[in-house]
C-alpha positions as CSV (number, residue, x, y, z in Angstrom):
1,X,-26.2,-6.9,4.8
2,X,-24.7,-9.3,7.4
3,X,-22.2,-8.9,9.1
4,X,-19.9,-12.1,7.5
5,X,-21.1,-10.0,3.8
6,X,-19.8,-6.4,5.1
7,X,-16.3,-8.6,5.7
8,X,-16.4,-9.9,2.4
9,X,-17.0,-6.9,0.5
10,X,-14.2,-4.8,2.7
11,X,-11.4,-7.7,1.9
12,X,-12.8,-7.3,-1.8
13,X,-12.9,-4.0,-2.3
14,X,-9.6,-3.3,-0.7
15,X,-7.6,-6.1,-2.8
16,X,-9.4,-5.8,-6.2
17,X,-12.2,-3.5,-7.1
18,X,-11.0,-0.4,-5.4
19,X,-7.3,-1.2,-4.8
20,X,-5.5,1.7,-3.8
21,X,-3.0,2.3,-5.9
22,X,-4.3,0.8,-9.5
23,X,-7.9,1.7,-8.6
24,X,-8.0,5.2,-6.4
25,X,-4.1,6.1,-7.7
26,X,-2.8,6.6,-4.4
27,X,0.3,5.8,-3.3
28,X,2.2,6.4,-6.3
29,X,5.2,8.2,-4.8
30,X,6.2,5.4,-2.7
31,X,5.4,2.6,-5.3
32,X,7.6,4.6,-7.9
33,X,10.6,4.8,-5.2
34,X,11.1,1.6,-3.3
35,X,10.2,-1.2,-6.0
36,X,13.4,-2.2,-7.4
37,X,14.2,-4.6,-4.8
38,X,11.4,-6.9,-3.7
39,X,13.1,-7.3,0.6
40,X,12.4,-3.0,0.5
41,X,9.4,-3.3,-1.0
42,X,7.9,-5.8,1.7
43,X,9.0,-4.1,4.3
44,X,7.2,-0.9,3.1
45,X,4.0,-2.6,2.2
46,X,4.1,-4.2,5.9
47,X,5.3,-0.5,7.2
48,X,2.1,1.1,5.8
49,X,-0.4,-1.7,6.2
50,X,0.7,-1.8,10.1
51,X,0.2,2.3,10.5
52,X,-3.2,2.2,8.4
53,X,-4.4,-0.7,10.4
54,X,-4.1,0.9,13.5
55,X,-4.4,4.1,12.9
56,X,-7.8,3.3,11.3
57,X,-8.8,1.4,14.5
58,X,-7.8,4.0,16.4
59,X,-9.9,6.7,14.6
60,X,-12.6,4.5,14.6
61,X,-12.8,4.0,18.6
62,X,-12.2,7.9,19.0
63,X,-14.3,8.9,16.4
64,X,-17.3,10.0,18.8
65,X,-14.9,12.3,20.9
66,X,-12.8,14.0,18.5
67,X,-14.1,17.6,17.1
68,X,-15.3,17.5,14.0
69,X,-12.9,20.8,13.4
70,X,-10.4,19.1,14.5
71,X,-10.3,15.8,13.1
72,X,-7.6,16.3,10.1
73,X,-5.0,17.2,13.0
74,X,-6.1,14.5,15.0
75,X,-5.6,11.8,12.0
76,X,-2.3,13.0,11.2
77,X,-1.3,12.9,15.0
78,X,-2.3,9.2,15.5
79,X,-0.6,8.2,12.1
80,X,2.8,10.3,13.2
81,X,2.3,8.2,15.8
82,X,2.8,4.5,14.4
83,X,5.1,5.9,12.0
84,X,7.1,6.8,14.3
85,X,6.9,3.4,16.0
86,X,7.5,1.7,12.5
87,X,10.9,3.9,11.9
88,X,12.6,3.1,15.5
89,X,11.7,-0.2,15.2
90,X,12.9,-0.8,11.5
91,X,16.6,1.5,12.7
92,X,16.8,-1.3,15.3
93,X,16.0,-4.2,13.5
94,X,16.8,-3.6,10.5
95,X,19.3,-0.9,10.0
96,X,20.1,-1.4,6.0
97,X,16.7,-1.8,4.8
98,X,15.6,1.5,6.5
99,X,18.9,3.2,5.0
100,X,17.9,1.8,2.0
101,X,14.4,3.4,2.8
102,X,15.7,6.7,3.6
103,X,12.9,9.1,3.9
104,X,9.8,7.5,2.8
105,X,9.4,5.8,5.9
106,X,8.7,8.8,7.3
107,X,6.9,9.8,4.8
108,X,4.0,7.5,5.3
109,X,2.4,9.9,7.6
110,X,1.3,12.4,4.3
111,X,0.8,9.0,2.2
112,X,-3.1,9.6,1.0
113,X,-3.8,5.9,1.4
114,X,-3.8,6.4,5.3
115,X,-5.5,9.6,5.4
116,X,-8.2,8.3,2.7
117,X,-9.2,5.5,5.1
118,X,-9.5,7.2,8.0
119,X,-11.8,10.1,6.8
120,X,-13.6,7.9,4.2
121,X,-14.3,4.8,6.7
122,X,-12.9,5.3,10.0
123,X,-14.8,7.9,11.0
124,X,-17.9,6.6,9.8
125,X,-17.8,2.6,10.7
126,X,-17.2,0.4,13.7
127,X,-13.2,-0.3,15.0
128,X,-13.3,-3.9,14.0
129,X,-14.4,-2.9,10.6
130,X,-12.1,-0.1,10.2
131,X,-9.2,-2.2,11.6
132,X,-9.9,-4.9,8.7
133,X,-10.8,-1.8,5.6
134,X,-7.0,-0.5,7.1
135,X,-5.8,-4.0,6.9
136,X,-6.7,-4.9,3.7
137,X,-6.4,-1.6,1.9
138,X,-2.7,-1.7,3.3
139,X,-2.2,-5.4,1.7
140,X,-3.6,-4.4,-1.4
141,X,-0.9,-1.9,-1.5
142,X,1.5,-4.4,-0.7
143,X,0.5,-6.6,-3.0
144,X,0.9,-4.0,-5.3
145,X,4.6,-3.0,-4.6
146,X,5.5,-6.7,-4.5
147,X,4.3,-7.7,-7.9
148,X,6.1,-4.5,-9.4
149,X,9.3,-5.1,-7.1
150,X,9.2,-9.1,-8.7
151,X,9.3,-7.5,-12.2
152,X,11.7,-4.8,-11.4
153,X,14.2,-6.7,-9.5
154,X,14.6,-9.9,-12.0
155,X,14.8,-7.8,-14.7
156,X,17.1,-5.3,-13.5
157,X,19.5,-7.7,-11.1
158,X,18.5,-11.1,-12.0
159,X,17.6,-11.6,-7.9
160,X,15.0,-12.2,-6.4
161,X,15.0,-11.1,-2.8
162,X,18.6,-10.8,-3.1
163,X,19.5,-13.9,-4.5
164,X,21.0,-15.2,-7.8
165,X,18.2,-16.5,-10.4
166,X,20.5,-18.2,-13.6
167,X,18.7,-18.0,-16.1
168,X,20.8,-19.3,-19.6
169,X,21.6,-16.3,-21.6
170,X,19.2,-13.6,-19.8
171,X,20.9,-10.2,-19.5
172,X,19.9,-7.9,-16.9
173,X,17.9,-4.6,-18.0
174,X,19.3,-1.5,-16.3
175,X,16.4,0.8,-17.5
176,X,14.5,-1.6,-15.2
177,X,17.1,-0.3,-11.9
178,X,15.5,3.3,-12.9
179,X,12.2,4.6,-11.7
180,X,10.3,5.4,-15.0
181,X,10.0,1.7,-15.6
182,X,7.6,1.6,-12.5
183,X,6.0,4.1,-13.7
184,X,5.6,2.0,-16.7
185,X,4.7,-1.0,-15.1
186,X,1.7,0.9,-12.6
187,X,-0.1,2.6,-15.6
188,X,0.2,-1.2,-17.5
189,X,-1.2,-2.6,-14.0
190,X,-4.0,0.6,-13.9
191,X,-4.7,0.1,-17.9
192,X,-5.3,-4.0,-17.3
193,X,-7.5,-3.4,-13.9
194,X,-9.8,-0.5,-15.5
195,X,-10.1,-2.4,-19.0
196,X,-11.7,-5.8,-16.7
197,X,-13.7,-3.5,-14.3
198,X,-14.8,-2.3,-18.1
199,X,-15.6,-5.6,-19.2
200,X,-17.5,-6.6,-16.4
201,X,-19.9,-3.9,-16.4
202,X,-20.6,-4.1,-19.9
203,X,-21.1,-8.0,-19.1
204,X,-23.9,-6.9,-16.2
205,X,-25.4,-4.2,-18.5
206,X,-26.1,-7.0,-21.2
């Protein structure tokens, strides 16, 4: 497999085929929490994609010096790391979002999308590669988030990123302000997603 091939089916598998939250169902807590508004929403995806990035580079260029034994504590010792470095940066920046946030910034250093990539590909690929699988798994995510927060947030507010969409005669949907309706909207997203990958391999098996 070349190299420009390896790229391709990391970017692929990360967005699509194995997307983590409608594929591997990770992520859930998070995507369940933060979607109503698309602006928190974005900033979370970017949050998480920046920590799994790195973190996954950084694994990946320790991977031949850290202790087998000792790896789990290693991982969760980088990714505290960047987390940490996410947080103070969105409290200085951007004070309301984090607020808005509240503890699941923080959270992102037990979120199983971080600690998946670095066990399942970090510690067994290249940095370059692992900083693109981190990259791309964390977009995937964000993409995600974004199309549920689009959903969530014009239904529910009739906004979109805060502002004002007139629409003649739409009223707003409060159940869509609540939680369980994205946790509606993920298992339509996980139904749709497993019923193509369905019909595409009963297309290759014919």
């Amino acid at each position: 497999m070349s190299p420009r091939e390896t790229v391709r089916s990391v970017i692929r598998r990360n967005l699509f085929s194995e997307n983590q939250v409608i594929r591997q169902i990770l992520g859930i807590c998070s995507s369940l929490a933060v979607t109503n508004l698309l602006s928190n929403s974005l900033v979370m995806g970017l949050g998480l994609t920046f920590t799994t990035a790195l973190s996954s580079l950084t694994l990946s260029a320790l991977r031949n010096w850290i202790p087998h034994r000792i790896r789990m504590i290693v991982q969760t010792l980088v990714i505290a790391a960047y987390v940490i470095f996410v947080d103070i940066f969105l409290k200085a920046n951007l004070p309301e979002i984090s607020k808005a946030l509240g503890p699941y910034v923080g959270l992102i250093i037990t979120n199983c999308i971080i600690m998946g990539r670095a066990e399942a590909f970090a510690q067994k690929n290249p940095p370059l590669l692992s900083l693109l699988d981190g990259l791309f798994a964390g977009l995937g995510y964000t993409g995600v988030l974004l199309a549920i927060a689009f959903i969530r947030e014009f239904l529910g507010f009739g906004t979109l990123f805060g502002y004002p969409v007139n629409v003649v005669g739409f009223e707003t949907w409060t159940v869509m302000v609540m939680p369980p309706s994205a946790f509606f909207l993920i298992g339509v997203m996980i139904w749709i997603a497993s019923a193509r990958m369905a019909a595409k391999k009963g297309v290759k098996k014919a």
